[in-house]
LOTI-918347 format. One record per residue (C-alpha): residue number from 1; x, y, z. Coordinates in nm, 3 decimals. Example, Ala and Ser with C-alpha at 12.3 -4.5 7.8 and 13.67 -1.06 7.14 Angstrom:
BEGIN
<vomar><i>1</i><X>1.230</X><Y>-0.450</Y><Z>0.780</Z></vomar>
<vomar><i>2</i><X>1.367</X><Y>-0.106</Y><Z>0.714</Z></vomar>
REM end
This chain:
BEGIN
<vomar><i>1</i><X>-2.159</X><Y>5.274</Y><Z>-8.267</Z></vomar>
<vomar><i>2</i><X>-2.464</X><Y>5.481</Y><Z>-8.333</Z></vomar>
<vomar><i>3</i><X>-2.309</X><Y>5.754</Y><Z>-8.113</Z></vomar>
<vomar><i>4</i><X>-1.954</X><Y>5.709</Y><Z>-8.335</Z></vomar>
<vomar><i>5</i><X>-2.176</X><Y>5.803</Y><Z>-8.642</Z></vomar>
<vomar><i>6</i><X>-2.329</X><Y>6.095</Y><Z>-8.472</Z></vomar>
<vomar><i>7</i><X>-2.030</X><Y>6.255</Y><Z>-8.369</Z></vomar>
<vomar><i>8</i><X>-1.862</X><Y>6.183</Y><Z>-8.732</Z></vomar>
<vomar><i>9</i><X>-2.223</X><Y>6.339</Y><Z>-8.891</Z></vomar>
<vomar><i>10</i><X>-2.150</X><Y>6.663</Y><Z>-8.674</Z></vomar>
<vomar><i>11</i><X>-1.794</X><Y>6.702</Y><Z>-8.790</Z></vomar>
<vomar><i>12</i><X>-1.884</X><Y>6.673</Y><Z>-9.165</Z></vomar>
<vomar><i>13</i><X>-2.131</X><Y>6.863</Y><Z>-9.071</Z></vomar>
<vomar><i>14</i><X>-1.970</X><Y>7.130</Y><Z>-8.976</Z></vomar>
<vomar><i>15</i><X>-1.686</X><Y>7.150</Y><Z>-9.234</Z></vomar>
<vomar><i>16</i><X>-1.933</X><Y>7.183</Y><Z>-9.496</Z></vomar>
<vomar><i>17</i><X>-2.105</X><Y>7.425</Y><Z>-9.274</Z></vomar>
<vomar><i>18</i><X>-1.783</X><Y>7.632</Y><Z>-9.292</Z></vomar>
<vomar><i>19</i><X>-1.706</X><Y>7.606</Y><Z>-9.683</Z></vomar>
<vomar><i>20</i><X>-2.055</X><Y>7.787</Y><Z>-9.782</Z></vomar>
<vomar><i>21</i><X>-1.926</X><Y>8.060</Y><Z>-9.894</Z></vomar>
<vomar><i>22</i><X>-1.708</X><Y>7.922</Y><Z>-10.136</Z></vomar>
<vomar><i>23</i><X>-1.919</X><Y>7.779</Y><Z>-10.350</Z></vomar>
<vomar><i>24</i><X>-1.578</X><Y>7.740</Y><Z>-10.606</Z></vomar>
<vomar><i>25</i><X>-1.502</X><Y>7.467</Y><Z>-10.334</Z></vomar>
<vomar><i>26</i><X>-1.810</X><Y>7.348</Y><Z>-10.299</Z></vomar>
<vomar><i>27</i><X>-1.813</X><Y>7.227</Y><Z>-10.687</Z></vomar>
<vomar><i>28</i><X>-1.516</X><Y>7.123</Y><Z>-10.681</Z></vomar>
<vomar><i>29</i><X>-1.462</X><Y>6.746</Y><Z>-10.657</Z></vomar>
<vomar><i>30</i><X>-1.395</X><Y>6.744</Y><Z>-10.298</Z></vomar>
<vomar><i>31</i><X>-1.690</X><Y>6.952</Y><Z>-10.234</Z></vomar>
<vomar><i>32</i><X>-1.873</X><Y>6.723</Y><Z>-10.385</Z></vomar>
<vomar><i>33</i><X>-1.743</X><Y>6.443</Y><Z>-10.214</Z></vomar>
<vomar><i>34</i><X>-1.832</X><Y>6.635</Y><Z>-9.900</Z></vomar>
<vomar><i>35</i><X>-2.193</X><Y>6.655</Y><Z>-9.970</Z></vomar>
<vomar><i>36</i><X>-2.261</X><Y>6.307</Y><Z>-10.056</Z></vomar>
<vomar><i>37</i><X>-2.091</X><Y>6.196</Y><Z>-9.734</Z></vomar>
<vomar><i>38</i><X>-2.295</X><Y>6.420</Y><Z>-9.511</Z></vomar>
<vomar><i>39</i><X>-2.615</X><Y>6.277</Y><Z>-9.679</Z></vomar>
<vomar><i>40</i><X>-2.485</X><Y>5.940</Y><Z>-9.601</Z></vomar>
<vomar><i>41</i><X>-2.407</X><Y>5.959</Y><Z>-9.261</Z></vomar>
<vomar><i>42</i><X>-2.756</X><Y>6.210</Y><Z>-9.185</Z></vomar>
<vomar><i>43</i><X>-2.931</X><Y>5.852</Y><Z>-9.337</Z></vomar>
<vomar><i>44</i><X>-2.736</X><Y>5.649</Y><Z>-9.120</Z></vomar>
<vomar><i>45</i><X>-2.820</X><Y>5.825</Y><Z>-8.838</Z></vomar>
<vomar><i>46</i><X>-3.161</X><Y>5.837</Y><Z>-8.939</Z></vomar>
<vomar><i>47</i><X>-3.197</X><Y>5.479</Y><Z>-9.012</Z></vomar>
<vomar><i>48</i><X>-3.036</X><Y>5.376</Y><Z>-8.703</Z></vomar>
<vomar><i>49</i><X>-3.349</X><Y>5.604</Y><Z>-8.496</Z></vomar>
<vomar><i>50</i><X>-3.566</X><Y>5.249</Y><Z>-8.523</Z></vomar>
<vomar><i>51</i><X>-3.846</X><Y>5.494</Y><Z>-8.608</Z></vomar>
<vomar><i>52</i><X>-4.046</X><Y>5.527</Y><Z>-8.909</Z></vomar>
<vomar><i>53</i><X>-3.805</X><Y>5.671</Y><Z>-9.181</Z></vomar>
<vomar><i>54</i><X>-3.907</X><Y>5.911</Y><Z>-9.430</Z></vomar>
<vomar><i>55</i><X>-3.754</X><Y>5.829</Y><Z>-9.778</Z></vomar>
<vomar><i>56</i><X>-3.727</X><Y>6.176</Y><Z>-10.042</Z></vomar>
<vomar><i>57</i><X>-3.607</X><Y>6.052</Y><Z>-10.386</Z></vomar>
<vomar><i>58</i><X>-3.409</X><Y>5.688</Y><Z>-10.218</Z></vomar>
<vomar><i>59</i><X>-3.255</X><Y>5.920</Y><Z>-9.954</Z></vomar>
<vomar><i>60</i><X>-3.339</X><Y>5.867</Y><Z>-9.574</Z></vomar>
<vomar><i>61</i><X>-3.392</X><Y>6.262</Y><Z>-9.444</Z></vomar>
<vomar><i>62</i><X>-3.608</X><Y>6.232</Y><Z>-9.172</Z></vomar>
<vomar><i>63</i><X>-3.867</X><Y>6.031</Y><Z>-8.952</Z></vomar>
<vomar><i>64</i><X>-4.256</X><Y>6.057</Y><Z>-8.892</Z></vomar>
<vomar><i>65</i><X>-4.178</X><Y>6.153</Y><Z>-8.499</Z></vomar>
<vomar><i>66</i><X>-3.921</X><Y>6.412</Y><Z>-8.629</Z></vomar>
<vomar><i>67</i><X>-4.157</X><Y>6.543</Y><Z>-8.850</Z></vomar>
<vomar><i>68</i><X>-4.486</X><Y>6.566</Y><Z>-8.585</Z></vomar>
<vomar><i>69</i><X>-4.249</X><Y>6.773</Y><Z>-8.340</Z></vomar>
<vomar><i>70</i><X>-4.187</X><Y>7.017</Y><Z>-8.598</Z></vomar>
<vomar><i>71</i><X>-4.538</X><Y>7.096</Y><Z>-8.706</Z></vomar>
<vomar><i>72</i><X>-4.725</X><Y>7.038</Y><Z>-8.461</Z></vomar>
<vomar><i>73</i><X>-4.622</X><Y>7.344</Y><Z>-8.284</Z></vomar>
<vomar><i>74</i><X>-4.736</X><Y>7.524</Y><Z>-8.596</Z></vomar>
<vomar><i>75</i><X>-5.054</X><Y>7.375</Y><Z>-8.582</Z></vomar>
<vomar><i>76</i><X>-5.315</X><Y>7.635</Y><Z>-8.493</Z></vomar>
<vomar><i>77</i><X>-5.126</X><Y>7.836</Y><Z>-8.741</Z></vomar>
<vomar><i>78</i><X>-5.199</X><Y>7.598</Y><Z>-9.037</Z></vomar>
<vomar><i>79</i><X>-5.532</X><Y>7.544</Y><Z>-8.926</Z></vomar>
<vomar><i>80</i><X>-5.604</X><Y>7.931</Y><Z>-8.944</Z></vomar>
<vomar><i>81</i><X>-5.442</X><Y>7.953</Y><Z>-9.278</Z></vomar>
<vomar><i>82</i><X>-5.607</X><Y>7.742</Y><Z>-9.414</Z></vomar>
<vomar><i>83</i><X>-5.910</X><Y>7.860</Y><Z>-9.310</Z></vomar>
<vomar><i>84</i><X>-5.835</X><Y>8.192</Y><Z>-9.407</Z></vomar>
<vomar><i>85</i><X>-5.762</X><Y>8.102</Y><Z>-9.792</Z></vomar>
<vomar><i>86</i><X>-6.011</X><Y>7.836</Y><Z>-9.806</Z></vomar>
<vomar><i>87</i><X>-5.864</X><Y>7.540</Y><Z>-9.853</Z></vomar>
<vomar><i>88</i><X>-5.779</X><Y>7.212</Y><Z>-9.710</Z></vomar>
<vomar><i>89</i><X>-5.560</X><Y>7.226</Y><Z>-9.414</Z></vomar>
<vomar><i>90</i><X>-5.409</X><Y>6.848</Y><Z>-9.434</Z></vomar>
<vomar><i>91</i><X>-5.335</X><Y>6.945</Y><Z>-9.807</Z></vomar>
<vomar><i>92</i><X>-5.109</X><Y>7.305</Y><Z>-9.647</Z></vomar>
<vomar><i>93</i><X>-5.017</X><Y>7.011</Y><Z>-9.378</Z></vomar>
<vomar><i>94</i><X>-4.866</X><Y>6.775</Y><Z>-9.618</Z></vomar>
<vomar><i>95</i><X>-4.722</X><Y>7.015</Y><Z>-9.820</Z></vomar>
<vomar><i>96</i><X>-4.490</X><Y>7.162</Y><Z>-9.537</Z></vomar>
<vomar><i>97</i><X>-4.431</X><Y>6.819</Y><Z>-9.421</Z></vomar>
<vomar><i>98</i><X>-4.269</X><Y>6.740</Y><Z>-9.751</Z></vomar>
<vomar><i>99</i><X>-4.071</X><Y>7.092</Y><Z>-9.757</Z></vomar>
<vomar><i>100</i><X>-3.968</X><Y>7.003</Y><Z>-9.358</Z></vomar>
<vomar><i>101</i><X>-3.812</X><Y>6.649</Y><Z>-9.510</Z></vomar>
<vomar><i>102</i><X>-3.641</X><Y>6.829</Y><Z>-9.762</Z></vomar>
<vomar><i>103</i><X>-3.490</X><Y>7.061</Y><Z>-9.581</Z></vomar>
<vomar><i>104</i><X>-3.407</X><Y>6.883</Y><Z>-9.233</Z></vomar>
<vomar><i>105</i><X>-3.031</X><Y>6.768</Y><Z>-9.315</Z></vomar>
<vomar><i>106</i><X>-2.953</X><Y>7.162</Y><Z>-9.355</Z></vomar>
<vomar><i>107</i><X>-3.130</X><Y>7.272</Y><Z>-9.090</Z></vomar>
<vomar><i>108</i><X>-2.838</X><Y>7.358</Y><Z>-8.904</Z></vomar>
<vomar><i>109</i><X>-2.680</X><Y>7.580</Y><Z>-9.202</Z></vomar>
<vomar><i>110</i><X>-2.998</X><Y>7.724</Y><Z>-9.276</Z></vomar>
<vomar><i>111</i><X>-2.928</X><Y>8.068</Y><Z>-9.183</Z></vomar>
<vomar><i>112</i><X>-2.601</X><Y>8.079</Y><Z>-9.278</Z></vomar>
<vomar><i>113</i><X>-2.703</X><Y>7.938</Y><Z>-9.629</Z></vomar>
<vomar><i>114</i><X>-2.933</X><Y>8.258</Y><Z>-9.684</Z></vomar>
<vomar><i>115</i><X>-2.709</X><Y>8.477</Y><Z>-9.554</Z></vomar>
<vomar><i>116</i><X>-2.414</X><Y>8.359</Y><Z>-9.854</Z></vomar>
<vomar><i>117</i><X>-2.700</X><Y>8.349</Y><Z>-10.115</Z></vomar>
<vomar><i>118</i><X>-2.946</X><Y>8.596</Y><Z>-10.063</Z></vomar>
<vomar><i>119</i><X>-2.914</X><Y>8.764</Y><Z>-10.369</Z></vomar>
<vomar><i>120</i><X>-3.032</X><Y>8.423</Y><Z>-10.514</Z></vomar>
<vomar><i>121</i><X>-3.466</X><Y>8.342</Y><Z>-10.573</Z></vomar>
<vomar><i>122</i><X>-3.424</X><Y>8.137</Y><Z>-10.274</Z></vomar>
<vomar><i>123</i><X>-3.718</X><Y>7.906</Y><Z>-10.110</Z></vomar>
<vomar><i>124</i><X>-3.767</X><Y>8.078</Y><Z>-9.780</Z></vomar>
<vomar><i>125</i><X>-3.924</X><Y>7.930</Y><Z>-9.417</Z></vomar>
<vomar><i>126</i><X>-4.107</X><Y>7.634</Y><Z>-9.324</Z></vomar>
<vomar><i>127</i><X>-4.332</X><Y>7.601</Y><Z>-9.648</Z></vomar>
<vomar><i>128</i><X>-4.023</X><Y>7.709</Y><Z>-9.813</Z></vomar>
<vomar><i>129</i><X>-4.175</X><Y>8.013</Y><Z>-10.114</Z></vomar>
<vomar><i>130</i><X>-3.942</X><Y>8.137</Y><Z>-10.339</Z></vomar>
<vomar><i>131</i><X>-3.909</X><Y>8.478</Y><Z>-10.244</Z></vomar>
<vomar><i>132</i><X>-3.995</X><Y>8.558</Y><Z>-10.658</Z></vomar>
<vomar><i>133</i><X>-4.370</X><Y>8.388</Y><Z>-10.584</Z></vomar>
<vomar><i>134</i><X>-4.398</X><Y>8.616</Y><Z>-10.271</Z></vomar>
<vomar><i>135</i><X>-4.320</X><Y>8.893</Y><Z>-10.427</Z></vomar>
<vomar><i>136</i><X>-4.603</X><Y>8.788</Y><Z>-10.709</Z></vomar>
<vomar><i>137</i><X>-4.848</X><Y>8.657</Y><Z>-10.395</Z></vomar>
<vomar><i>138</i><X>-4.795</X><Y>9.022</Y><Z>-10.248</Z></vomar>
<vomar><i>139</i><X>-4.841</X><Y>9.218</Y><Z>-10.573</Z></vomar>
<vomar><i>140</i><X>-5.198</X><Y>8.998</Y><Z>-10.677</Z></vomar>
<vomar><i>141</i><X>-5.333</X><Y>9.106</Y><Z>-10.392</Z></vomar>
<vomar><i>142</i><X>-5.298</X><Y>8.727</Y><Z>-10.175</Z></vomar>
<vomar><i>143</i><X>-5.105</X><Y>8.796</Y><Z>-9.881</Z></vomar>
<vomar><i>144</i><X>-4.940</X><Y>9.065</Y><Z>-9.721</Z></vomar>
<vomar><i>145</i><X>-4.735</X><Y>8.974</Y><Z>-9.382</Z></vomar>
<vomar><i>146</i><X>-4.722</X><Y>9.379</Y><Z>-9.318</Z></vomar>
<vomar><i>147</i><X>-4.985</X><Y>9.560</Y><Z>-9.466</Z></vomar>
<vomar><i>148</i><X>-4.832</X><Y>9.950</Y><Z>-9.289</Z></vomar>
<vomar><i>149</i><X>-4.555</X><Y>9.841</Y><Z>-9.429</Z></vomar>
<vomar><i>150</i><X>-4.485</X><Y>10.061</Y><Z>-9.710</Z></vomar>
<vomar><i>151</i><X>-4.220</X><Y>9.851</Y><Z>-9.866</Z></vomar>
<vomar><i>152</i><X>-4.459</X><Y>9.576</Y><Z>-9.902</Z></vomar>
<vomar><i>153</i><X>-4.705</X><Y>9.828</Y><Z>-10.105</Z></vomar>
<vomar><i>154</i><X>-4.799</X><Y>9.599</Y><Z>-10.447</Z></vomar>
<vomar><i>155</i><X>-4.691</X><Y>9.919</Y><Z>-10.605</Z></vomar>
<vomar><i>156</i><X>-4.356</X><Y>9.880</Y><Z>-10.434</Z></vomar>
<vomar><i>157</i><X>-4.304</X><Y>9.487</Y><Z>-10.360</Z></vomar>
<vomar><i>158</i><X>-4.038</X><Y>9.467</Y><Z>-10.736</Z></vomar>
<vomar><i>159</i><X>-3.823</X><Y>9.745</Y><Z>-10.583</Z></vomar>
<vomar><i>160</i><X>-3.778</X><Y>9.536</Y><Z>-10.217</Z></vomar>
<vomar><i>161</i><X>-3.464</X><Y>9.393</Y><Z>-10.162</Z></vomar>
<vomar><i>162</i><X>-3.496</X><Y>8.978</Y><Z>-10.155</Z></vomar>
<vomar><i>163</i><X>-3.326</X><Y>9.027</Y><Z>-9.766</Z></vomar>
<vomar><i>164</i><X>-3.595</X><Y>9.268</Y><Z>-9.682</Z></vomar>
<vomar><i>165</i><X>-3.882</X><Y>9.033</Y><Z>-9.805</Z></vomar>
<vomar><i>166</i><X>-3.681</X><Y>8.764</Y><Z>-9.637</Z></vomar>
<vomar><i>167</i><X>-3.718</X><Y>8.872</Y><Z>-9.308</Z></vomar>
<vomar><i>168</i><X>-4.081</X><Y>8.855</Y><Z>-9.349</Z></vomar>
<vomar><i>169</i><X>-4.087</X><Y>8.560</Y><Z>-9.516</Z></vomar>
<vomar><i>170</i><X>-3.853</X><Y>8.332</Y><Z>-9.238</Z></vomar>
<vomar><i>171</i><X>-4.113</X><Y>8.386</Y><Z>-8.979</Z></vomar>
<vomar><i>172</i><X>-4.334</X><Y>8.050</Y><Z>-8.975</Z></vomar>
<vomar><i>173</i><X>-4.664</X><Y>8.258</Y><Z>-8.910</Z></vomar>
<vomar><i>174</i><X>-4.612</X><Y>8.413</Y><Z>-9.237</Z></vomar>
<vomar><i>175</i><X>-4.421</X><Y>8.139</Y><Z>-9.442</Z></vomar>
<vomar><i>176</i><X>-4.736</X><Y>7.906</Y><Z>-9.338</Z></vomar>
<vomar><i>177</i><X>-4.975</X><Y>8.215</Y><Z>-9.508</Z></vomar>
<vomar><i>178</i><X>-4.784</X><Y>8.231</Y><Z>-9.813</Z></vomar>
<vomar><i>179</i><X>-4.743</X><Y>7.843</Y><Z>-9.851</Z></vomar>
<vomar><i>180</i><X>-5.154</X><Y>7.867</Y><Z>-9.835</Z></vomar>
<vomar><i>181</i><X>-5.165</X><Y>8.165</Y><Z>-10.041</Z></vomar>
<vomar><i>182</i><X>-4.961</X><Y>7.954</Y><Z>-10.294</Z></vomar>
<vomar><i>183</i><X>-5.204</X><Y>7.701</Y><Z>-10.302</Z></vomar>
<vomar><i>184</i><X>-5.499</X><Y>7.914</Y><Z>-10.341</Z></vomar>
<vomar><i>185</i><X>-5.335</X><Y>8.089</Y><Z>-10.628</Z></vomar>
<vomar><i>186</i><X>-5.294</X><Y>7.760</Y><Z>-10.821</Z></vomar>
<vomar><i>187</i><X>-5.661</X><Y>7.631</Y><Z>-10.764</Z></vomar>
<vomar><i>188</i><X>-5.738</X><Y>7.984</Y><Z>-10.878</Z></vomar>
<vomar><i>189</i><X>-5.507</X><Y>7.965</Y><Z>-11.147</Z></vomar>
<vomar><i>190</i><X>-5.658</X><Y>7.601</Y><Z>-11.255</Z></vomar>
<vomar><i>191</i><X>-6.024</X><Y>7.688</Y><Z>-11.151</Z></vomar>
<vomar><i>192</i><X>-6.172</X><Y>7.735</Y><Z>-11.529</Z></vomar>
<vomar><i>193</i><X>-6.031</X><Y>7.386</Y><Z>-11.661</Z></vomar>
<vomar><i>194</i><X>-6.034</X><Y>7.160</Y><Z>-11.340</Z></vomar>
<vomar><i>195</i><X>-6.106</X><Y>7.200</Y><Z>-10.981</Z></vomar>
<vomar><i>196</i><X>-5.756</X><Y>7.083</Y><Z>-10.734</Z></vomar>
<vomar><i>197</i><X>-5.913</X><Y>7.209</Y><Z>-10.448</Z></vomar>
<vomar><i>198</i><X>-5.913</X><Y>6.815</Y><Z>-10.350</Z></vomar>
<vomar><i>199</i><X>-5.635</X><Y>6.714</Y><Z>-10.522</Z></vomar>
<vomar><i>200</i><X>-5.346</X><Y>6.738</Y><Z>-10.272</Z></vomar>
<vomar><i>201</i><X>-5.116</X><Y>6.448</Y><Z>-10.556</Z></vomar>
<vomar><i>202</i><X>-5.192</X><Y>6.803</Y><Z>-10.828</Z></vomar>
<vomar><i>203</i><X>-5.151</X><Y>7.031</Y><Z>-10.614</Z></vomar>
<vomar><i>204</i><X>-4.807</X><Y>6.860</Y><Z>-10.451</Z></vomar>
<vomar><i>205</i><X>-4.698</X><Y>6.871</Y><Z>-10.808</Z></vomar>
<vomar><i>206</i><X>-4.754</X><Y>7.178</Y><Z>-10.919</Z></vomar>
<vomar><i>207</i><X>-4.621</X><Y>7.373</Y><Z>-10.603</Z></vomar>
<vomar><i>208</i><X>-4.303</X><Y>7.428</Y><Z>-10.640</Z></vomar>
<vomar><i>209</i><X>-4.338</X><Y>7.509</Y><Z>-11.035</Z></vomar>
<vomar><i>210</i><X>-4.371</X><Y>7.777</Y><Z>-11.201</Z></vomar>
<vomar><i>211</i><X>-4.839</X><Y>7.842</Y><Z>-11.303</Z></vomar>
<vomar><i>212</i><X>-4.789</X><Y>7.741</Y><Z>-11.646</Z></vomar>
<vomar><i>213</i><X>-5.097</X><Y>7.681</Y><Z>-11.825</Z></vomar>
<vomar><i>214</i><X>-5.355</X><Y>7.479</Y><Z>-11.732</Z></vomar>
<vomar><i>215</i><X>-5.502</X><Y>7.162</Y><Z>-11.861</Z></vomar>
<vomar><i>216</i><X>-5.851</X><Y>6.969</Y><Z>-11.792</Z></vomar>
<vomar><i>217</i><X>-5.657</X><Y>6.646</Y><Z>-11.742</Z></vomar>
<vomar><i>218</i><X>-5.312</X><Y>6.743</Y><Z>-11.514</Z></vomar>
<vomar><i>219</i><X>-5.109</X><Y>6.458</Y><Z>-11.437</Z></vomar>
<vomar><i>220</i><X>-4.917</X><Y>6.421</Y><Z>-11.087</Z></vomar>
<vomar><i>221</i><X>-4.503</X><Y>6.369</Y><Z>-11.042</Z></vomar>
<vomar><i>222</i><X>-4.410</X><Y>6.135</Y><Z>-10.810</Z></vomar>
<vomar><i>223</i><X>-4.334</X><Y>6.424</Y><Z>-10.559</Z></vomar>
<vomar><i>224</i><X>-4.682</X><Y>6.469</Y><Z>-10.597</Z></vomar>
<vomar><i>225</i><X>-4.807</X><Y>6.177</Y><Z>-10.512</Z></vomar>
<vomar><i>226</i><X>-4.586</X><Y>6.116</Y><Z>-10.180</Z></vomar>
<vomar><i>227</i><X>-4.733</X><Y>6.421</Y><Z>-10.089</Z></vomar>
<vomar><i>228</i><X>-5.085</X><Y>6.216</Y><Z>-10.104</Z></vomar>
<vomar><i>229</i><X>-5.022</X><Y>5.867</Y><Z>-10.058</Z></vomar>
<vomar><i>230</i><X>-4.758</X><Y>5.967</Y><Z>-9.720</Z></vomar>
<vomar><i>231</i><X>-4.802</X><Y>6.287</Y><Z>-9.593</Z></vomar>
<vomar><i>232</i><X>-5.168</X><Y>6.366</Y><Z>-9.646</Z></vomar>
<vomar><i>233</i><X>-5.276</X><Y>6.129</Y><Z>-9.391</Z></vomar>
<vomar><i>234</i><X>-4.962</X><Y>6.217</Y><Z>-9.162</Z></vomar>
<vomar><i>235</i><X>-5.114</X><Y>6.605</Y><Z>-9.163</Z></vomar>
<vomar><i>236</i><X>-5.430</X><Y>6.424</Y><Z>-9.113</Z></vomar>
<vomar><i>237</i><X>-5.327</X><Y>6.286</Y><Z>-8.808</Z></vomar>
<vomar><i>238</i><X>-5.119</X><Y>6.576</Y><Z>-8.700</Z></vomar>
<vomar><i>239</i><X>-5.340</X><Y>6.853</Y><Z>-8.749</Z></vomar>
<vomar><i>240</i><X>-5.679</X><Y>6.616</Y><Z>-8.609</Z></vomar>
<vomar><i>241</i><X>-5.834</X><Y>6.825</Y><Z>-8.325</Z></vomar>
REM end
């Protein structure tokens, strides 16, 4: 049975792999359709695993084992990222581990998503930046994946292409930099009303939005908070030495 729902997940899979680029199809009714019964049968298969299941928003994505064989490879990278911006590496941790949930039923159309919509301020890589907060990370002076690169010049980083800056920012040893950078820049950002630089449920919040202004009392979403009540202590465990 389990393999029955595998082999149905690829198919759907891949026929909403194929339709992509037409997005007119893909919001149409029977695009739609499409979507919701990929997600269905990717938590089915999940589910069916007998591991512990990771739950984003009532939807089964991924599992804790999934999860630990995609970071940990990435592990001395986070750890040196961290290190390098200052801040605390389970909080980087548990933010990609909620950015590898999210993304792990697309995995497979990954590339070929970018590749239909890369005119679009996509989220890029593993700690999945918006290539419009790179461009702002490289410009302030945070991180720069090529220095010699010329294109990548703060005085030049508006006039570079989003596939040019995209090719930078797919590589996991920079995505991981700019995901820290990103953090860094909001505990800078927050520094002169409140300190996050221990608030992984703020800072889980506040990542994926846009600075705003800051406040000495910020509340937490509950994105937020399954970033510190879940995946904190997963990074924890991942990243321990």
């Amino acid at each position: 049975m389990e393999n029955d729902n595998l082999d149905t997940l690829s198919v759907s899979s891949y026929k909403l792999f194929l339709s992509i680029n037409d997005v007119k199809y893909l919001m149409s009714k029977d695009g739609i359709d499409a979507y919701k019964k990929y997600i269905a049968l990717h938590g089915r298969s999940i589910e069916e695993r007998g591991e512990h299941v990771v739950y984003i928003d009532g939807f089964p994505l991924i599992t804790n084992e999934q999860i630990t064989e995609k970071l940990k490879p990435h592990k001395r990278t986070v750890l040196t990222a961290a290190k390098e911006f200052s801040i605390d590496p389970s909080i980087l941790g548990a933010i990609l581990i909620d950015e590898i949930a999210r993304v792990h039923p697309w995995e497979d159309m990954n590339d070929k998503l970018m590749a239909a919509h890369i005119g679009i301020n996509a989220s890029v890589g593993i700690a999945q930046v918006k290539i419009n907060t790179i461009r702002e990370l490289i410009a302030k002076d945070y991180y720069n994946p090529n220095p010699d690169d010329n294109k990548l010049f703060k005085t030049n980083i508006a006039k570079a292409s989003k596939a040019y800056i995209y090719a930078y920012a797919k590589q996991p040893r920079h995505s991981i930099r700019f995901g820290a950078a990103r953090i860094r820049q909001i505990i800078n950002h927050w520094a002169h009303e409140t300190d996050l630089s221990n608030r992984p449920e703020i800072i889980g919040t506040l990542y994926s939005w846009k600075l705003g202004s800051p406040k000495p009392n910020p509340g937490s979403s509950p994105r937020g908070l399954q970033i510190s009540q879940e995946f904190y202590p997963l990074a924890q465990k991942i990243l321990k030495p």
